[in-house]
C-alpha positions, -999 to +999 in steps of 0.1 A: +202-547-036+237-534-048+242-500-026+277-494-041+284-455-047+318-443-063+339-430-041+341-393-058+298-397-046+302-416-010+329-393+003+318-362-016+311-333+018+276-334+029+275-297+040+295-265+034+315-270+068+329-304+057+348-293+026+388-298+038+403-279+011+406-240+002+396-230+036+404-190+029+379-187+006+355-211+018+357-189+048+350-158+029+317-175+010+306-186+046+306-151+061+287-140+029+258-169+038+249-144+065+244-110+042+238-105+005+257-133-011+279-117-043+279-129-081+308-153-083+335-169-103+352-199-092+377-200-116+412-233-113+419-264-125+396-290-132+391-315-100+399-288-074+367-284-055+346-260-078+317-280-087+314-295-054+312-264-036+290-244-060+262-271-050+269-270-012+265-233-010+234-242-033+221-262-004+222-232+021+213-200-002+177-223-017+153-240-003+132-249-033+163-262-054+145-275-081+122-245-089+146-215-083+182-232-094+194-231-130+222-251-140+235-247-175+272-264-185+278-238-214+296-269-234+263-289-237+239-259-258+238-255-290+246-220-290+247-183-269+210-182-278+199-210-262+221-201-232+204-167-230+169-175-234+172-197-207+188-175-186+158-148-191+131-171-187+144-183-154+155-146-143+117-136-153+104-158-126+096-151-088+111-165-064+086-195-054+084-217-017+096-183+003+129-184-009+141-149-016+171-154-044+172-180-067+205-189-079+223-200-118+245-215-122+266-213-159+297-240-157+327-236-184+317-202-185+352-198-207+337-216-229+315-191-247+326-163-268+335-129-258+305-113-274+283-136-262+298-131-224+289-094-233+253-096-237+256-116-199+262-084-186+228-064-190+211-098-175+230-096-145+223-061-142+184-069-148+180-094-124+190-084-085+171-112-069+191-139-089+227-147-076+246-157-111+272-183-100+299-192-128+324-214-128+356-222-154+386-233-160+406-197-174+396-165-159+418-149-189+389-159-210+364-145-189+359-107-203+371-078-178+335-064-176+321-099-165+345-099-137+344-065-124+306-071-120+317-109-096+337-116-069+362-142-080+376-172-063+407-193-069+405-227-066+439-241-073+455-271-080+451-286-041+483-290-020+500-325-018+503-327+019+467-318+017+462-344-006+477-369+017+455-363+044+428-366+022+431-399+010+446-411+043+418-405+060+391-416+035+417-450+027+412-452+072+371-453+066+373-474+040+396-501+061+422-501+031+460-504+038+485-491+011+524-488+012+534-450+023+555-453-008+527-461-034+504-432-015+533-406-022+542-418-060+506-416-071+503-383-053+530-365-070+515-377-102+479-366-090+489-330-097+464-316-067+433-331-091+410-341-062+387-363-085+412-382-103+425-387-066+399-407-056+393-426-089+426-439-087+426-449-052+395-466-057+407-485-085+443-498-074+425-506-043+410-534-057+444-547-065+458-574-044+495-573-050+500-537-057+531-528-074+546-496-092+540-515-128+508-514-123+507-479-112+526-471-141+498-485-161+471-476-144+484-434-148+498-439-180+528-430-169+558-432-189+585-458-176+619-444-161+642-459-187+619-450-213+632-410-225+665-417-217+664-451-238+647-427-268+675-402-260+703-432-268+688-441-302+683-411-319+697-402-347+697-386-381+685-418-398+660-426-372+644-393-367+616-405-388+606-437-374+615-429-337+587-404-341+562-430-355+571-456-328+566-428-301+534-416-316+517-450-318+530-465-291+500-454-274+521-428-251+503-393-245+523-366-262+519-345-236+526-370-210+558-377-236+569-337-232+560-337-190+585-369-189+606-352-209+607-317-193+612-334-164+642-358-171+662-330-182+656-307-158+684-330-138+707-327-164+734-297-164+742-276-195+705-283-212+701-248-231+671-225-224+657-229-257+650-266-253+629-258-226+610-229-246+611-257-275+591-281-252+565-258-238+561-244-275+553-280-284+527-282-258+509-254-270+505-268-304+490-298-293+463-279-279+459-264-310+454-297-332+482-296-351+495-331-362+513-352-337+538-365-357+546-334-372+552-325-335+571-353-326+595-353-357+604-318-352+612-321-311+632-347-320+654-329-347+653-304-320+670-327-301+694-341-321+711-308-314+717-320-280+739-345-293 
C-alpha cells in the first residue's frame, strides 16, 4: 500500500502550538482560545501560513467540524448570491454536539465586490454565535466597514532565516543532505512562500547530482548572462524581434522585469524613471494587456539607456 503524503501534507503542524512561523500573532489568537474568540482577517501573501492556521484554530474552537464549520473559497461560486444564501442557511442553524460557536470560514474574501462585501455586514451583525473567519490576499480590497467589525492579522511574506530553519529541520527528518549553498540560492528565490518551499525541496530532492542548472530550471529562473546578453544586442533594428524572442522564449515577463529590476539595481547612474518604467510594466501585466506590446515598449525604453 503506497503511504506516500506530499510534504506540504506530512509536515503540515498537527496542532496550533506547532506552527513555527508568525509567533506574535499566533500568540495573540491563542490567548483569545481562552475568551470570546473575535471575527478575523488573515490577510498576506499567498503560502504564508493562513490557510494552515485558520484550520488549526478550527480544530480547537469546534468539536463537531463537519456540522458547525462552513468553508466557502469565494473564487469557486458562481456569484454573491450563492455566497450569501449559504452563509444564512448555515448562520440559521444551532449549534449541534454541545459546541457553542460554529465557525465560517470565506477564503479570497478580496475576491468579491465591494457591494457584495457590504451586504456581509448585517450577517455578521445577525449571527453572534458564529465566529466569521476570512482570509485574502489584499486587505486594500477588503471595505473599511468589514474591517472595523474584525480583528485583522498580518501574515507576511515569512523571514529567510526562518525559512532556513524550516527546511533544515524538515530536510534533518527526512534524512536528506543538500549543499548549504543550494539551500541559500533557492531560498532567496522562495520569497518567504512557505508552500512553494517545500514543493521545491521535495522535488530537487529527488535529484541525484544536484546542480544550479537544474535549479535554474526547476524555478524558472532566468540565467545570469541572460539580461545582460539582451542588454548587448539591442538596438533600433532589433527592437521588434528581441521582443518576440523574449516573449516566446518561454521566460515569465514578470520574472523577465524581477531579473531585470534586479540587475540594474547594481549598476550606477540608472535613472529613476527606468525604475518607475519597470514597475509600471508590472502593473499592466496584471491588467491583461498584451505582452508583446509590453515587451516592445520596455525595450524602446531601454534603448534610452544606450
Amino acid at each position: 500500500m503506497n503511504n506516500y503524503k506530499p510534504w506540504v501534507i506530512k509536515h503540515k503542524p498537527k496542532n496550533i502550538d506547532d506552527f513555527y512561523f508568525h509567533k506574535k500573532h499566533v500568540s495573540i489568537l491563542k490567548k483569545h482560545l481562552n475568551g470570546k474568540f473575535p471575527n478575523i482577517i488573515i490577510h498576506g501573501p499567498p503560502g504564508t501560513g493562513k490557510s494552515t492556521v485558520v484550520s488549526l484554530l478550527t480544530k480547537e474552537l469546534i468539536t463537531d467540524i463537519r456540522s458547525n464549520c462552513l468553508f466557502i473559497n469565494a473564487s469557486d461560486e458562481k456569484g454573491i448570491d450563492d455566497i450569501r444564501n449559504k452563509m444564512v442557511s448555515f448562520c440559521n442553524q444551532i449549534p449541534k454536539n454541545k459546541d457553542k460557536h460554529k465557525m465560517l470560514i470565506l477564503d479570497e474574501a478580496d475576491a468579491i465586490t465591494d457591494i457584495a462585501q457590504a451586504a456581509l455586514r448585517k450577517i455578521i451583525e445577525d449571527n453572534p454565535t458564529t465566529i466569521f473567519c476570512f482570509m485574502c490576499n489584499y486587505i486594500d480590497k477588503i471595505i473599511p466597514p468589514l474591517k472595523s467589525r474584525c480583528s485583522l492579522f498580518l501574515f507576511d511574506k515569512i523571514k529567510k532565516d526562518e525559512t532556513k530553519d524550516c527546511i533544515v529541520s524538515i530536510l534533518k527528518k527526512e534524512d536528506i543532505t543538500i549543499k548549504d549553498e543550494y539551500i541559500n540560492f533557492i531560498i532567496k528565490y522562495i520569497d518567504g512562500d512557505i508552500r512553494k518551499l517545500l514543493i521545491t525541496f521535495e522535488n530537487i530532492s529527488l535529484i541525484k547530482d544536484l546542480n544550479y542548472d537544474y535549479i535554474y530550471d526547476f524555478l524558472c529562473l532566468i540565467p545570469e548572462d541572460y539580461i545582460p546578453n539582451i542588454l548587448k544586442r539591442l538596438n533600433k533594428k532589433k527592437l521588434f524581434s528581441l521582443s518576440y524572442e523574449i516573449v516566446n522564449s518561454g521566460i515569465s515577463i514578470r520574472k523577465f522585469l524581477d531579473s531585470l529590476n534586479e540587475y540594474l539595481l547594481d549598476k550606477d547612474n540608472v535613472p529613476d524613471i527606468i525604475f518607475q518604467k519597470i514597475a509600471k510594466y508590472d502593473y499592466l501585466i496584471n491588467n491583461d494587456i498584451d505582452r508583446e506590446t509590453i515587451m516592445v515598449n520596455l525595450l524602446n525604453d531601454l534603448l534610452k539607456l544606450k
